[in-house]
N, C-alpha and C positions, 0 to 999 in steps of 0.2 A: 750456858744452858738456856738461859733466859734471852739470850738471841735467838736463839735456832727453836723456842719453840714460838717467836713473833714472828718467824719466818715461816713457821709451818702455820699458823693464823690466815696469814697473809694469802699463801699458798691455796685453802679451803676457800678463802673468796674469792680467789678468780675461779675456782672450777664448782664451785656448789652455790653462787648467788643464786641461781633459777634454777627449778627445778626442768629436765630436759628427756629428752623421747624423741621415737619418730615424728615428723613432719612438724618439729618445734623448731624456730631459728636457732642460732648459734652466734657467736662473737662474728664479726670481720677482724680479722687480724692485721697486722703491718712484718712484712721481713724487713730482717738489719743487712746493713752493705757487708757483701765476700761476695769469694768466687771458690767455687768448690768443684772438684772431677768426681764422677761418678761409674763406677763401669757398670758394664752390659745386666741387666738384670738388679743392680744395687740399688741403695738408698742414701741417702744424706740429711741427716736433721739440722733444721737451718735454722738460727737464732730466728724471734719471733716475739711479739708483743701484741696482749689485746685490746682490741676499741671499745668494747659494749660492757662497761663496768657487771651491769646488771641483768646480763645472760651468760646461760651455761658456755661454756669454751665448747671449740666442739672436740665430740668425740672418738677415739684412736678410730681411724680405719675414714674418719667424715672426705669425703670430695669438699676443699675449697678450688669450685670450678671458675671462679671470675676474678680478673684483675682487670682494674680498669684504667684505662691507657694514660687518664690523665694525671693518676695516683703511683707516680714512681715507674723508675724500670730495669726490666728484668730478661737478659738475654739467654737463650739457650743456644748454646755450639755444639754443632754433630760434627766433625772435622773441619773444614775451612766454610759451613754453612751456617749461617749463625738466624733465631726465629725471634721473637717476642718471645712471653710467656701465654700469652692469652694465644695464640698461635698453637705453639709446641703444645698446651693442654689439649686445642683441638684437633688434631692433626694425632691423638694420640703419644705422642713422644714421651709425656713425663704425666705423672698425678700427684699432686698435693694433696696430702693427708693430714686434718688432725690429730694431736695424739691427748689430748686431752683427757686427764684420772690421770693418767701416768707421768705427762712432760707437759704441764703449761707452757714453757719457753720454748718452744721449738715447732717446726713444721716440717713435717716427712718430707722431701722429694725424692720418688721412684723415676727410676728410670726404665722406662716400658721398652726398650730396642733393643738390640744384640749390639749393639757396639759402646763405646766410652762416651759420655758428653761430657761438658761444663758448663755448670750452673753463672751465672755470673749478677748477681744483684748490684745493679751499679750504683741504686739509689732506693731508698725506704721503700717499700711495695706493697700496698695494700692488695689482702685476696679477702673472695668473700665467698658465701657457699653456690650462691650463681646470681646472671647480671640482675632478679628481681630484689636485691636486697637494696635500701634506701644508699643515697649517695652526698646529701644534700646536705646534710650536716658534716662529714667529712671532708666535702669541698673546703668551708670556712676553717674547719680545722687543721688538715692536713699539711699546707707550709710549717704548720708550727712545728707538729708531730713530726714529719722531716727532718727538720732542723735538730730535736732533740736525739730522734734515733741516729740520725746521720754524722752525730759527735762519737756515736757508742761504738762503729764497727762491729766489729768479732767481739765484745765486752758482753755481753747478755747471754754467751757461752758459761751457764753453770757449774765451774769447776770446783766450786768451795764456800765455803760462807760468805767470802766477802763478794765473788761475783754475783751470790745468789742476792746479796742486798743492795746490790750498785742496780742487778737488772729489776729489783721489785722497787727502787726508788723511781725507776726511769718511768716503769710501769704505772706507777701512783702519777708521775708528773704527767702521762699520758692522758690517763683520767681526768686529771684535773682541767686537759684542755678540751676534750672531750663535752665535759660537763659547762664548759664556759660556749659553747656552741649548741647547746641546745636554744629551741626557740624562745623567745619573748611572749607571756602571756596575748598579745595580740596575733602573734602568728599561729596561734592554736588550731584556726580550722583553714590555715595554707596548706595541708597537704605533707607538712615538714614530722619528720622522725621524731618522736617521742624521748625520754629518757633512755631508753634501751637500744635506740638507732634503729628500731623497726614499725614503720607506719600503723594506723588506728587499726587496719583492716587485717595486719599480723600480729597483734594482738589474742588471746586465749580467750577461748567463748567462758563466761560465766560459769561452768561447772570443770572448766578445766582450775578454778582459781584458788582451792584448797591444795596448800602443799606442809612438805614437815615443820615441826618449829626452828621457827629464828630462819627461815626461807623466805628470801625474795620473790612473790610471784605476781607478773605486771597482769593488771585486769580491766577489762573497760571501764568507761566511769559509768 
């Protein structure tokens, strides 16, 4: 009993650090390597891990509408035609959903066509809510994060207590690299992502900075 409620601890901090609303950021997430079929009108929730310790996850129903090419990759096949992911989002083929409140570990993909595709994540894949979210601190991160997601496979599929703590371990190691790529007190006014991975200027105006207790809420200085 005393695991499984340090699992539900745990659980609260990834989706209640920050308090969140419309036109608030959201985590950048990373997918784990598979390859999964999808038919006409379906969905598949795909293992998933987040970047931004101290923002809300996003929300079930959220568009994560960017991956960026240099962060991992992620094929989509409609019969012998095979797209990017940043592609296949555009061209409408598929949408990436948060589901956040109800599934930290995972990421919706719909399949918006009348016919079957396959998803295929050949390598960790970072999505983020669209191309203005910061990159820059991910860059130096991301090998690592790689490497650690890209040992897990299909492991971060929550089927039981002990998956659910191998994938909140990875997640914690996640953070930890995360946090080790934040700037250096002299890079403070380069431009570079804050604690949260979102610039000075996504930051909450001064009355947005009251939130409930024991809440994370980032605020300018």
């Amino acid at each position: 009993m005393a695991r499984i409620m340090l699992l539900l601890l745990a659980l609260l901090t990834i989706g209640a650090s920050a308090p969140g609303g419309p036109g608030k950021p959201f985590q950048r997430v990373v997918l784990s390597p598979g390859c999964y079929v999808i038919a006409a009108g379906g969905y598949y929730d795909v293992s998933a891990y987040c970047l931004d310790e101290s923002i809300q996850a996003p929300a079930p129903g959220t568009s994560l509408a960017a991956a960026p090419s240099n962060m991992g990759k992620t094929v989509i096949k409609i019969g012998a035609a095979a797209s990017s992911l940043q592609t296949a989002m555009q061209r409408g083929t598929i949408r990436l959903e948060g589901l956040g409140g109800g599934d930290y570990f995972h990421v919706r993909v719909r399949n918006l066509t009348a016919g079957k595709i396959e998803i295929c994540v050949t390598s960790p894949t970072v999505l983020m809510g669209d191309d203005g979210y910061p990159t820059m601190d991910l860059e130096r991160a991301f090998p690592q994060i790689a490497d650690v997601v890209g040992q897990t496979g299909n492991s971060g599929q929550s089927n039981g207590t002990a998956d659910l703590e191998t994938h909140l371990k990875i997640q914690k190691r996640i953070w930890e690299i995360m946090a080790a790529a934040w700037p250096k007190p002299s890079d403070a006014d380069s431009g570079w992502p804050g604690p949260s991975g979102i610039p000075k200027q996504g930051l909450p105006a001064p009355r947005d900075c009251a939130g409930p207790p024991n809440s994370l809420v980032l605020c300018p200085q």
